[in-house]
N, C-alpha and C positions, 0 to 999 in steps of 0.2 A: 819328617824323620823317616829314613831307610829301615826296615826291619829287613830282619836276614832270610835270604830266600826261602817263602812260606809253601806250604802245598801248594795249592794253586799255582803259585810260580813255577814249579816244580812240573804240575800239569803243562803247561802252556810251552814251557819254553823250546818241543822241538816245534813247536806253530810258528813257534815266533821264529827260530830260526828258519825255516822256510818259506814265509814269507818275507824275513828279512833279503830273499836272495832277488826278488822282485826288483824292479824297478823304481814300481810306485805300489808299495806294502799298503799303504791305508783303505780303510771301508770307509764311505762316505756316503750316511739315509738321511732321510728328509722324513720328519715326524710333524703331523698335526697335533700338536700336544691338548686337552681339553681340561677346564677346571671348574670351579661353581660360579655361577654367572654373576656372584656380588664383588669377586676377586676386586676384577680395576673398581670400582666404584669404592669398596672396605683401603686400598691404595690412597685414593684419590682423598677420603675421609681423612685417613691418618699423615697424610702427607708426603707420602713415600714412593722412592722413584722404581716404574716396575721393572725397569733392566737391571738396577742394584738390586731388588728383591728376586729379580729370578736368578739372578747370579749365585745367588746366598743359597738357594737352594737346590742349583745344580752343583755346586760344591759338596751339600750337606750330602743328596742323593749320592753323587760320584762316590762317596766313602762308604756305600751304601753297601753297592757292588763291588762284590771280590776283582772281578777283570779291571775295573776301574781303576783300581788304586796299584795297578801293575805299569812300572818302570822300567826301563835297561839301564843300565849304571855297568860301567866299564866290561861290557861282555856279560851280565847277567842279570836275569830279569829279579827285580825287589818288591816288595808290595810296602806303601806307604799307609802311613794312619793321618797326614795330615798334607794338607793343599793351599796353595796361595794361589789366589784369582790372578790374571793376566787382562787386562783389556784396555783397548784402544781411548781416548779423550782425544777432542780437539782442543789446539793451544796456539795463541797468538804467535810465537816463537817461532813452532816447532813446526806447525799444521797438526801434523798429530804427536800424541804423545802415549807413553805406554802407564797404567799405575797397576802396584805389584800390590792386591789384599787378603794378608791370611785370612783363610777362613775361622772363623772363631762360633760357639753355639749361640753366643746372644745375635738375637738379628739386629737389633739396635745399638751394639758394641760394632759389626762389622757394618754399618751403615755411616754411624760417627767415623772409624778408620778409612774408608773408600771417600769419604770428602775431605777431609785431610791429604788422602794421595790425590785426589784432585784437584786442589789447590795445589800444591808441592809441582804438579806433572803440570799445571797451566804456565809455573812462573819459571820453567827448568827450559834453561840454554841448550840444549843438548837432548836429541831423545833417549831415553831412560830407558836401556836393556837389561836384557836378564842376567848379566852373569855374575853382582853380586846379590844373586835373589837362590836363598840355601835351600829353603822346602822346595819339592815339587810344585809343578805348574799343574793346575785348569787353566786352559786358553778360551775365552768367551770373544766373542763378536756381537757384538748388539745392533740391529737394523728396525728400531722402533716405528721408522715409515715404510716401511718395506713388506710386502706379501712377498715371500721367497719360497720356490718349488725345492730350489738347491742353492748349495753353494760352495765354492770352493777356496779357499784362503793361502796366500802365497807360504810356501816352505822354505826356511834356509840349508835344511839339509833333509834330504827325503828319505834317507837312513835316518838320522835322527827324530822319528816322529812316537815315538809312546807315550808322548804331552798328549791327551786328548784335547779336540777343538770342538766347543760347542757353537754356534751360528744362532742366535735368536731374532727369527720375524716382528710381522708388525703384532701387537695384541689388539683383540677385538672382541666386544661384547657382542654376542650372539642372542637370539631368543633364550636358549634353555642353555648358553655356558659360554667363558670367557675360551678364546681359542687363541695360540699362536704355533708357528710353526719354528720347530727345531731340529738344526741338521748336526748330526753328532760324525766329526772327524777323529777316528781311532786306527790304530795299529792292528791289521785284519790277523795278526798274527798273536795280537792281546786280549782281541775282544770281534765275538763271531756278533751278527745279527740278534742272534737269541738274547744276548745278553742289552743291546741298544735296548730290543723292547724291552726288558726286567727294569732297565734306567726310566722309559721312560712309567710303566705301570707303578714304579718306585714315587716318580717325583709326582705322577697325579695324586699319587695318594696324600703326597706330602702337603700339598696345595688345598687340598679338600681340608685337610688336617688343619692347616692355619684359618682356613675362612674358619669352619665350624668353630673354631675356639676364638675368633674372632668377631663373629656376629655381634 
């Protein structure tokens, strides 16, 4: 859902307009993200896949941060309350296919939903775009064998980018913490540097937050 141009929006938007005069408006970092080192193994325990689980909580963080939830919608910038995930699958069909999952607070309601669009996105003719998908987009890439310094994901329109793109590496148990690398694709003219890191000190905390209540 669009809410009506909030402060924040208000702030941003001559950034945004000048950056929108760019070329190629987008910031694109590469973050070592770190978490408690029982994370993949309390996963692995309960059965749960960790590109869906960190998806669930890059959405939850995204809403976290005010720059985050800032949109262009016909000429001016909106700030949303809620987000549908975007992310790739492979499919017999199609090679790849797209599945569209609201974010929702139960982790285990959006986990049932994201296999559901799994199956649906395996058996579909056709690959499945976004234009009858209402809420806002997170755009996720998931690279689960992948150590990645950077990365960059193809655009169909490079005006049109205040969709953030998140990029998730390989995850790895370390001696003293679970580590993967995340590169955060934003609209430099929605969201400076200062704010990628607040996303990412946001979603450590987030991660600490579920092992501990998970142990």
């Amino acid at each position: 859902m669009l809410k009506e141009t909030s402060s924040v929006a208000k702030t941003r938007l001559p950034l945004f307009s000048f950056f929108s005069e760019f070329q190629l408006p987008q910031l694109c970092l590469t973050f070592t993200v770190k978490a408690p080192k029982e994370l993949l193994s309390l996963l692995n325990k309960k059965q749960i896949n960790p590109s869906l689980f960190l998806m669930f909580y890059l959405a939850k963080t995204s809403l976290h941060i005010p720059q985050f939830r800032l949109r262009e919608k016909a000429g001016t910038l909106m700030e949303v309350d809620s987000v549908t995930c975007s992310y790739l699958v492979q499919s017999p069909l199609t090679q790849i296919n797209f599945c569209y999952i609201p974010y929702q607070n139960h982790l285990n309601n959006f986990l049932v939903e994201a296999k559901e669009q799994e199956d649906k996105a395996a058996k579909a003719e056709h690959i499945q775009t976004k234009q009858n998908i209402k809420s806002p987009l997170i755009e996720v890439v998931a690279m689960p064998r992948l150590n990645i310094t950077s990365a960059l994901s193809p655009v169909r329109n490079t005006k049109d980018i205040s969709t953030p793109l998140f990029t998730l590496g390989k995850i790895a148990q370390q001696t003293h913490c679970t580590s993967f690398s995340l590169t955060i694709r934003t609209h430099h003219g929605l969201v400076d540097g200062l704010h990628s890191a607040q996303f990412i000190d946001s979603l450590q905390n987030n991660l600490t937050q579920w092992v501990s209540q998970n142990k």
